[in-house]
C-alpha positions, 0 to 999 in steps of 0.5 A: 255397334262400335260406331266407327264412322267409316268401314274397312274397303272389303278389297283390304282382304285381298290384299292380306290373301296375298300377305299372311305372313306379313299380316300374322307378324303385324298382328303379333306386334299388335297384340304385344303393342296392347299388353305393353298399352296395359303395363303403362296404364298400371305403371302411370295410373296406379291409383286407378285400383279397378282400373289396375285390376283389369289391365293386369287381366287384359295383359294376361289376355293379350299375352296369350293373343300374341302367343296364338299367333305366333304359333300359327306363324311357327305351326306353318314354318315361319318366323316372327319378322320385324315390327314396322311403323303403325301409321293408323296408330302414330296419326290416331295419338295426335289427336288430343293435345298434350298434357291436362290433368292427369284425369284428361290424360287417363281419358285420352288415353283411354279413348285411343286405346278404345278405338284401336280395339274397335277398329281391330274388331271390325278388321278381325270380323272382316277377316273372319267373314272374307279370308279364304284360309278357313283355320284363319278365318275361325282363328279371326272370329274367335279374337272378334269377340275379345276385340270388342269387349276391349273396346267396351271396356275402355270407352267405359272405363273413360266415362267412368273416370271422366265426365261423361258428356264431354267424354261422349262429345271426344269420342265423337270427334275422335272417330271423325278423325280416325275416318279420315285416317281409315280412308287414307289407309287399308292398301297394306297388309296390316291390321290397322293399315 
């Protein structure tokens, strides 16, 4: 369903078994990651009123997300650590050259935003299925469902706005890319990394 080219390797679970609290702290910093994500999107595509309408839904959501996990973090008596670099991310957004039309910008965009959420999806369902922790586990397969709906939503916004085969064809190339990223990753504990 989310068409991702290469799976997460299920020994990333291991890796995160060992690391919750660092995985709980990456994962807030994801969720804050994506409501800033929406604000940029109102703030630089205000002409976008359907657009503008849902992204001030998904910063609501996403908000609440971060604030989930940073209770769990507290609710087992620890405290929210520092952000680290995102790798997944930093080489995913090289992808498409800069600049174009503004509607080729909001596209690319979009399409990133896209395959951050399905990757997330894939990672949260791995995490739902394989964690040990039964609380976490649950927590991850609750999340699952939004993550995807996200993902659905912006690959859909970006057919919307742009032209749809060459949307489609820049989607494609985009999740060849992220493969390769995906296979040179999954050796931290981080959601994308």
């Amino acid at each position: 369903m989310l068409g991702l080219k290469l799976p997460t390797d299920p020994r990333w679970v291991n890796i995160v078994e060992k690391n919750i609290e660092d995985i709980l702290t990456d994962h807030a910093f994801c969720e804050q990651k994506a409501t800033s994500t929406a604000i940029s999107l109102i703030v630089s595509f205000p002409e976008y009123t359907e657009l503008v309408q849902e992204m001030v839904a998904l910063v609501k959501e996403e908000i609440s997300h971060f604030k989930m996990v940073h209770d769990i973090i507290i609710k087992r008596g620890w405290t929210l650590g520092r952000d680290r670099r995102d790798d997944y991310v930093l080489q995913l957004v090289t992808f498409f050259p800069k600049g174009g039309s503004r509607t080729t910008q909001l596209v690319h965009r979009l399409l990133y935003a896209a395959l951050i959420e399905a990757r997330s999806c894939e990672r949260f369902r791995l995490l739902s299925e394989e964690l040990q922790d039964k609380e976490l586990a649950a927590f991850y397969r609750n999340l699952m469902v939004s993550e995807a709906n996200h993902y659905t939503m912006f690959l859909g916004f970006a057919r919307q706005y742009g032209e749809k085969k060459e949307v489609d064809a820049k989607w494609q190339q985009l999740l060849e890319y992220e493969s390769k990223i995906i296979a040179e990753l999954g050796k931290s504990e981080a959601i994308h990394g």
